[in-house]
C-alpha positions in Angstrom: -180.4 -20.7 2.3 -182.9 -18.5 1.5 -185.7 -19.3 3.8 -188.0 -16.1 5.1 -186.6 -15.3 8.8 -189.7 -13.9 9.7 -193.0 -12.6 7.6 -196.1 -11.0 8.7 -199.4 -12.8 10.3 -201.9 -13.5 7.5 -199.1 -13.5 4.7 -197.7 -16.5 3.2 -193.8 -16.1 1.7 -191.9 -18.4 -0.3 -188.0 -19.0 -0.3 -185.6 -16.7 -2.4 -185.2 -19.1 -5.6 -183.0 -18.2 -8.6 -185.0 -18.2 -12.0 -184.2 -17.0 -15.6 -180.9 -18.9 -15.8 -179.5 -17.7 -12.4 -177.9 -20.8 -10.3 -176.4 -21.4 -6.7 -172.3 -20.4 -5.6 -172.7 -22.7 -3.5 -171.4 -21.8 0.6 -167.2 -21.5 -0.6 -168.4 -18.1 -2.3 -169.3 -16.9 1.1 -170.6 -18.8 4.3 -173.6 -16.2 4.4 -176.4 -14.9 3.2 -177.8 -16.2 -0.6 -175.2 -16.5 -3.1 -175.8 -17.2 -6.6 -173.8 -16.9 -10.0 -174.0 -16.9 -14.5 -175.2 -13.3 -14.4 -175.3 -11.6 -17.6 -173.0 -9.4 -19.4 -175.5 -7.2 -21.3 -175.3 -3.4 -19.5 -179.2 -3.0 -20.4 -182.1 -4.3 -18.3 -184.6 -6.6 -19.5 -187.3 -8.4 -17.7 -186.0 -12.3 -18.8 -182.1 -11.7 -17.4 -181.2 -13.8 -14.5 -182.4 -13.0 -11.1 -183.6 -13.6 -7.6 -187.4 -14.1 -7.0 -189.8 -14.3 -3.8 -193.5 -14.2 -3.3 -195.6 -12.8 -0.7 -199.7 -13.8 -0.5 -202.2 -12.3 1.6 -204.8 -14.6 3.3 -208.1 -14.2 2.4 -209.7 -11.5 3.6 -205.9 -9.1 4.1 -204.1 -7.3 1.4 -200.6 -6.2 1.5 -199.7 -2.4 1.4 -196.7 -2.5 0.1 -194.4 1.0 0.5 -190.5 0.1 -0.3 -188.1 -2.2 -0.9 -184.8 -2.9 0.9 -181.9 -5.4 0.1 -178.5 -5.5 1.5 -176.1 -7.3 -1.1 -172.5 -7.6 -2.6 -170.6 -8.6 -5.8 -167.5 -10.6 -6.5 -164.9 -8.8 -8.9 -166.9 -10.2 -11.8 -169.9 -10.3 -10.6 -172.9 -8.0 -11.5 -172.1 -4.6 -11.1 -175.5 -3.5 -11.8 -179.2 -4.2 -10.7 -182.7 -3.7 -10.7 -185.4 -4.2 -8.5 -189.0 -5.3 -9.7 -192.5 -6.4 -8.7 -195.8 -8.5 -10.2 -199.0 -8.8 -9.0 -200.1 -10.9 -12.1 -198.2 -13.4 -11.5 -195.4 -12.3 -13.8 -196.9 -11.9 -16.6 -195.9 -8.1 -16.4 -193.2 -6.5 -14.4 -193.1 -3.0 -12.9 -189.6 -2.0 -12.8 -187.5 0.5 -10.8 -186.5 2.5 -14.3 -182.8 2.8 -13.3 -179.9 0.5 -12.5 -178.3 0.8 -8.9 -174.5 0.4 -9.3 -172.9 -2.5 -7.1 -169.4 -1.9 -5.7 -167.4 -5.3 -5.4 -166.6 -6.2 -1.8 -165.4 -8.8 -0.1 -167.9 -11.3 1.7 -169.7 -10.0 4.2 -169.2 -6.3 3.5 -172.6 -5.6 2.4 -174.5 -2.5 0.4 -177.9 -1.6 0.8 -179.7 -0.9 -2.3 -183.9 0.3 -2.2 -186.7 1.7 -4.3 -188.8 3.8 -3.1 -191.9 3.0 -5.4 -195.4 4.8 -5.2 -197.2 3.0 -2.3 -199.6 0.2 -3.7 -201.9 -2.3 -2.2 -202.8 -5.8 -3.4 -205.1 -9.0 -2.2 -203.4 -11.1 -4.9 -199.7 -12.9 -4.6 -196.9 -9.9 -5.0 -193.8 -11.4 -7.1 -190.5 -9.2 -6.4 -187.4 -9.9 -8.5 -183.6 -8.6 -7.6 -181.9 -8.6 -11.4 -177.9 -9.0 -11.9 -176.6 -7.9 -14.9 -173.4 -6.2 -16.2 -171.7 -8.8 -15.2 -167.7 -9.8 -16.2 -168.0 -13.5 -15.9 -170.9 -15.7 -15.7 -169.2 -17.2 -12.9 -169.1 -13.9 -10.8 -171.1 -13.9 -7.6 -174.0 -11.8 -5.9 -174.6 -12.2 -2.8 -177.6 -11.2 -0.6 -178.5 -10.8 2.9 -182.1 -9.1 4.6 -183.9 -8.5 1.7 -187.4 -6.3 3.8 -190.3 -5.5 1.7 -191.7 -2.2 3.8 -195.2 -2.0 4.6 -197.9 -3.6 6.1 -200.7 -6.4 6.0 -204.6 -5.2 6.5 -207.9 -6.3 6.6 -210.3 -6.0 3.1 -213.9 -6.1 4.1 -216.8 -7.2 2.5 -219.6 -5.1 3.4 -222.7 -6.9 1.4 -221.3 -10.2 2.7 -221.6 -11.6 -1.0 -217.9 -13.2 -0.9 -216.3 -10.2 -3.3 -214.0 -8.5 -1.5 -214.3 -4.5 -1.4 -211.1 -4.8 -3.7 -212.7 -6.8 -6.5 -216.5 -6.2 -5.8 -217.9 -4.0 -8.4 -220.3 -2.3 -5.4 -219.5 -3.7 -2.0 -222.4 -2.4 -0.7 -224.9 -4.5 -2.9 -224.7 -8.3 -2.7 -226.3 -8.5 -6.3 
């Protein structure tokens, strides 16, 4: 279904929702996890292919430190057998990509693979966009199918010293309220 099972205190995330021409199976491609279909058949990455998409915001006053990314996920005979992994913290107007494609087997439901990245640790108080891209696809119809996608890392405080309402992320000198 899509629907967070758990996120951290002072974080906000929205459902896993297909974007950029991506569409639901539907449960008879398998009775779990979040399946979804018309994939692309270009073997080259590109930030407006079809794809998975969730959002994760920070309450005022926390930021997220974000470290990796984990998905476990699976591929019908013509599904995607490639993907990518990618993140926004400008709301998509740019995307920071993995750089390479992780190869998908095809398995039967069920039978998952984990695929990660590893990115250079980051921290952010605005709303972080993640993607999970399908591409080199056989069929449009061909599934993907994921299950406990975990974005590694943790939620902290951002303090504002001079008590002027800038964060010490955004305030040009948090220790001067001018």
């Amino acid at each position: 279904s899509g629907v967070p099972y758990s996120v951290s205190a002072h974080t906000t995330g929205t459902n896993l929702t297909r974007v950029n021409g991506a569409s639901s199976a539907g449960t008879a491609a398998c009775a779990t996890g979040f399946s979804s279909k018309f994939f692309t058949t270009p073997t080259s990455f590109d930030t407006s292919l079809p794809c998975i998409e969730f959002t994760l915001t920070p309450a005022a006053g926390y930021s997220i430190s974000a470290e990796s990314f984990v998905a476990e996920l699976r591929r019908s005979s013509s599904g995607p057998a490639s993907i990518r992994f990618a993140y926004s913290i400008n709301g998509g107007a740019s995307w920071i990509d993995q750089g390479t494609n992780q190869s998908l087997a095809n398995t039967a439901c069920g039978a998952m693979t984990t695929a990660s990245w590893d990115f250079t640790d980051f921290s952010t108080s605005v709303a972080l966009k993640f993607r999970i891209y399908g591409f080199n696809a056989s069929s449009t119809s061909g599934i993907l199918q994921l299950l406990n996608v975990t974005l590694n890392g943790k939620v902290c405080t951002v303090s504002d010293a001079d008590g002027d309402g800038y964060l010490a992320g955004v305030d040009c000198n948090d220790n001067n309220p001018a």
